[in-house]
Structure formats: C-alpha cells, structure tokens
DSSP file (Angstrom, degrees, kcal/mol; ACC not computed):
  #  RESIDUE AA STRUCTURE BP1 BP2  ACC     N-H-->O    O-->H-N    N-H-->O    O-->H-N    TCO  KAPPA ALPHA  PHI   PSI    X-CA   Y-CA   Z-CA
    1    1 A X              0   0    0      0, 0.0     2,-0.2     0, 0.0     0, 0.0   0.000 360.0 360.0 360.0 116.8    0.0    0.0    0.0
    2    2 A X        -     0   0    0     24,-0.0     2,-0.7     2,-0.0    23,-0.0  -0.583 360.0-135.9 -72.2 132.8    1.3    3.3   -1.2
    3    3 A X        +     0   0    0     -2,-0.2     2,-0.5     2,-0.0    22,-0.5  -0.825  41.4 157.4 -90.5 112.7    0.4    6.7    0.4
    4    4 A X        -     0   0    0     -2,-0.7     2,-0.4    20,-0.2    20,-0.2  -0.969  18.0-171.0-146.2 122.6   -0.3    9.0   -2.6
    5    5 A X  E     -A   23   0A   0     18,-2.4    18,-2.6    -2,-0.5     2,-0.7  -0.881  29.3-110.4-124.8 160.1   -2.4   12.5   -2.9
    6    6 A X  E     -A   22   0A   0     -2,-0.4     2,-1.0    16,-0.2    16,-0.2  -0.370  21.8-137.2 -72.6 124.9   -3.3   14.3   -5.4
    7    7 A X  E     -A   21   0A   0     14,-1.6    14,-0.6    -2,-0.7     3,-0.5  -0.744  26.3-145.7-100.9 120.2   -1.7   17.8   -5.8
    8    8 A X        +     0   0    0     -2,-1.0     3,-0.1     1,-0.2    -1,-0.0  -0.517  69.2  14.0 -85.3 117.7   -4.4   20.1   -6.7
    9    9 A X  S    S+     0   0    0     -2,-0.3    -1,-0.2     1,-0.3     2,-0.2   0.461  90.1 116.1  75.7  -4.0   -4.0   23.0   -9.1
   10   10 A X        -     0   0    0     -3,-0.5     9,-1.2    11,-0.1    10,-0.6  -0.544  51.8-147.9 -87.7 157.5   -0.6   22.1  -10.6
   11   11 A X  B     -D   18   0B   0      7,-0.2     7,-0.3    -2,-0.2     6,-0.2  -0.972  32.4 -98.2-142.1 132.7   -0.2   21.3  -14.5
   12   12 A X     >  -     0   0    0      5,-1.4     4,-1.8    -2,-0.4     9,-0.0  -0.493  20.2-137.7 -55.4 131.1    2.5   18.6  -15.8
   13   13 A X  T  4 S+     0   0    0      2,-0.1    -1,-0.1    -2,-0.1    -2,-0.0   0.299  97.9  43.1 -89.1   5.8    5.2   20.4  -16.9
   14   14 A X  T  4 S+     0   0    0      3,-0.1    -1,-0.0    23,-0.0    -3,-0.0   0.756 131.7  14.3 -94.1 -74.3    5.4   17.6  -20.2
   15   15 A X  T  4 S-     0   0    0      1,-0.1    -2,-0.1     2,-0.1     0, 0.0   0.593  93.1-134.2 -96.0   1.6    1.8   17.2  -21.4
   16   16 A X     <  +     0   0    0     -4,-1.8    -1,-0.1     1,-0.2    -3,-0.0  -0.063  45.4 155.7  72.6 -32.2    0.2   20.2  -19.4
   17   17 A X    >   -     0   0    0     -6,-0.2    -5,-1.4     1,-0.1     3,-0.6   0.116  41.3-129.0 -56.0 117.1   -3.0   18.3  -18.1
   18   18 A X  B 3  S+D   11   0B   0     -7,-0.3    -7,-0.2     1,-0.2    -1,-0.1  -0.526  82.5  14.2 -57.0 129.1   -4.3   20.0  -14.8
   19   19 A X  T 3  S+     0   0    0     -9,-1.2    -1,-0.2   -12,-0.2    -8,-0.1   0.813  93.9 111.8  48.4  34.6   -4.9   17.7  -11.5
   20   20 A X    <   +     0   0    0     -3,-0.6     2,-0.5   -10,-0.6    14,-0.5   0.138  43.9  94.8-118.1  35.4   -3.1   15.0  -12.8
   21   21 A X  E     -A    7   0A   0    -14,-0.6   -14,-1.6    11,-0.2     2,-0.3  -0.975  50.1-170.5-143.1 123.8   -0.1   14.9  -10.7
   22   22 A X  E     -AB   6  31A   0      9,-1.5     9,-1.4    -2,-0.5     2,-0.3  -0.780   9.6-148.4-105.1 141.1    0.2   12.6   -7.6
   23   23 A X  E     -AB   5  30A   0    -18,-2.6   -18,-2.4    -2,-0.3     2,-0.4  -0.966   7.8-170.8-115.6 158.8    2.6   12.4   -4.8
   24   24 A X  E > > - B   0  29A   0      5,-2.1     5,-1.2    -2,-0.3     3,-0.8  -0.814   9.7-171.1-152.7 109.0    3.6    9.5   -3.1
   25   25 A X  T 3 5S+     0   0    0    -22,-0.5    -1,-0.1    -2,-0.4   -21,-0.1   0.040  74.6  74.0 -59.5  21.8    5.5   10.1   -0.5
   26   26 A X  T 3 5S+     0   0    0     -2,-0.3    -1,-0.2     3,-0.1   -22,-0.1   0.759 115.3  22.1-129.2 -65.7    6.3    6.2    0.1
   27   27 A X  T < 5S-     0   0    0     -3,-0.8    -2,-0.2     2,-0.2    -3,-0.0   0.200 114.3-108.0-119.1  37.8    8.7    6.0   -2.8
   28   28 A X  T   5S+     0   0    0     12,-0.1    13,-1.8    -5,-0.1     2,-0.2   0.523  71.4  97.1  77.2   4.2    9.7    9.9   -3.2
   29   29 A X  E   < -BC  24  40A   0     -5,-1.2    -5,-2.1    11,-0.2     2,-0.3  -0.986  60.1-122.1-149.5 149.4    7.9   11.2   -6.5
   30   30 A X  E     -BC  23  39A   0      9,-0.8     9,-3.9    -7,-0.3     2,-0.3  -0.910  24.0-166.9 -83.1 131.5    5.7   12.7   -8.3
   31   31 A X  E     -BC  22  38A   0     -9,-1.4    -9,-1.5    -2,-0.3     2,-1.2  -0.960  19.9-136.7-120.8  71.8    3.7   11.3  -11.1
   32   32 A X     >  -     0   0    0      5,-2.0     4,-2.7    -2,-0.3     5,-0.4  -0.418  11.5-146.0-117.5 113.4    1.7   12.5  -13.5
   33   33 A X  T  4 S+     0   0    0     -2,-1.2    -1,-0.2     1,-0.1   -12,-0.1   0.331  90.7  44.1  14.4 -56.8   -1.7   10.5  -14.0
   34   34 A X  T  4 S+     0   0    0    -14,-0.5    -1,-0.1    -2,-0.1    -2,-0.0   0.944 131.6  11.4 -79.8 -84.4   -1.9   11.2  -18.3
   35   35 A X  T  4 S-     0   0    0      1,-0.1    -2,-0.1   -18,-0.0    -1,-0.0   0.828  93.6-128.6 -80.6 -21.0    1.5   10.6  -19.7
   36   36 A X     <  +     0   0    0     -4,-2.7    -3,-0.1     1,-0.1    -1,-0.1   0.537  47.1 158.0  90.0 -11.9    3.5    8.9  -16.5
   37   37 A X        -     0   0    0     -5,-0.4    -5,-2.0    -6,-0.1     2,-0.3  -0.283  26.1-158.4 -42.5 157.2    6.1   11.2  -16.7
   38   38 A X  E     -C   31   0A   0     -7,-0.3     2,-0.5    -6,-0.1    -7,-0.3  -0.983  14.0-168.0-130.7 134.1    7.8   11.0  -13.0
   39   39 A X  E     -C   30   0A   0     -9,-3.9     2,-1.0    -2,-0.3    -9,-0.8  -0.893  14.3-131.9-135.0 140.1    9.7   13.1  -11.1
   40   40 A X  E     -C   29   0A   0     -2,-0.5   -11,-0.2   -11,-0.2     2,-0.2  -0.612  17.4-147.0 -94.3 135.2   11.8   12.7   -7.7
   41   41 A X        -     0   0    0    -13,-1.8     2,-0.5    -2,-1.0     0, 0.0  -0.539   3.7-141.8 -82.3 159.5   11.7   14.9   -4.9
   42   42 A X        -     0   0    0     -2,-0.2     2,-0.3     2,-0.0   -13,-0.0  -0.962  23.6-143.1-110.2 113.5   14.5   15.8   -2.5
   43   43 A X        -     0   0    0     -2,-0.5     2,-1.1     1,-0.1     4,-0.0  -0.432  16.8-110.4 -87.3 158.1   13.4   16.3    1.0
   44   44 A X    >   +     0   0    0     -2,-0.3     3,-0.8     1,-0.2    -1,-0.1  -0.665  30.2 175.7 -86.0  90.3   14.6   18.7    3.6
   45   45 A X  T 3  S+     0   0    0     -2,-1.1    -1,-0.2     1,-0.3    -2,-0.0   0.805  93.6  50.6 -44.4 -42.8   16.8   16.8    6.6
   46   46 A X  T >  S-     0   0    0      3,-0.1     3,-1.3     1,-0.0    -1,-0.3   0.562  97.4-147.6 -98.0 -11.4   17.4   20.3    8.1
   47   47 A X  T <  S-     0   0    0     -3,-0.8    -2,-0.1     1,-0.2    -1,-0.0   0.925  76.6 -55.7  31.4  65.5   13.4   21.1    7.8
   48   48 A X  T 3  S+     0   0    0      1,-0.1    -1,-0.2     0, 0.0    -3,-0.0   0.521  94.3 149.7  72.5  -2.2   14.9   24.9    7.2
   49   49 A X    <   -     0   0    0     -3,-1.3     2,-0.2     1,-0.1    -3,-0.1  -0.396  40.8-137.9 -60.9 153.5   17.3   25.5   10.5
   50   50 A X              0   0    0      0, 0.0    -1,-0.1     0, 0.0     0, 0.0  -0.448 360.0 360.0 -99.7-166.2   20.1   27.6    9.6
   51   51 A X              0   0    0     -2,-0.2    -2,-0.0     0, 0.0     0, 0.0   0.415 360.0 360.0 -88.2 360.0   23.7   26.8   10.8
C-alpha cells in the first residue's frame, strides 16, 4: 500500500494536463496521472534550521 495524494492546481510540466499529478510520498515522486512522466523529490533533513 502506497500513500499517494493528489496535488491540486498544478499542470505537468510535459503534457500540461491540470490535477493529474500525484505524490507518493512512500517511494519519493511525483507522477503525473496522463502521460506517466515522474519526477523525484528531494526532502529537507534540516526542515529549514540555519547553521
């Protein structure tokens, strides 16, 4: 079981298509629904602290 939502108001930067891009945080990427392109995210360890 994957956790995965839907990102709301964002457009695939390949085909354009509106709502069609999930993320799932489980295995780090986003998705997008119409063509399948995929993309990985990089998370923040530091969650923004400075030094």
């Amino acid at each position: 079981m994957t956790l995965t939502r839907l990102l709301e108001g964002l457009r695939c930067a390949s085909c354009g298509a509106l709502d069609a891009l999930c993320l799932d945080l489980t295995r780090a990427l986003v998705e997008c629904r119409e063509c399948g392109q995929t993309a990985l995210i990089v998370t923040d360890t530091d969650e923004g602290r400075s030094l």
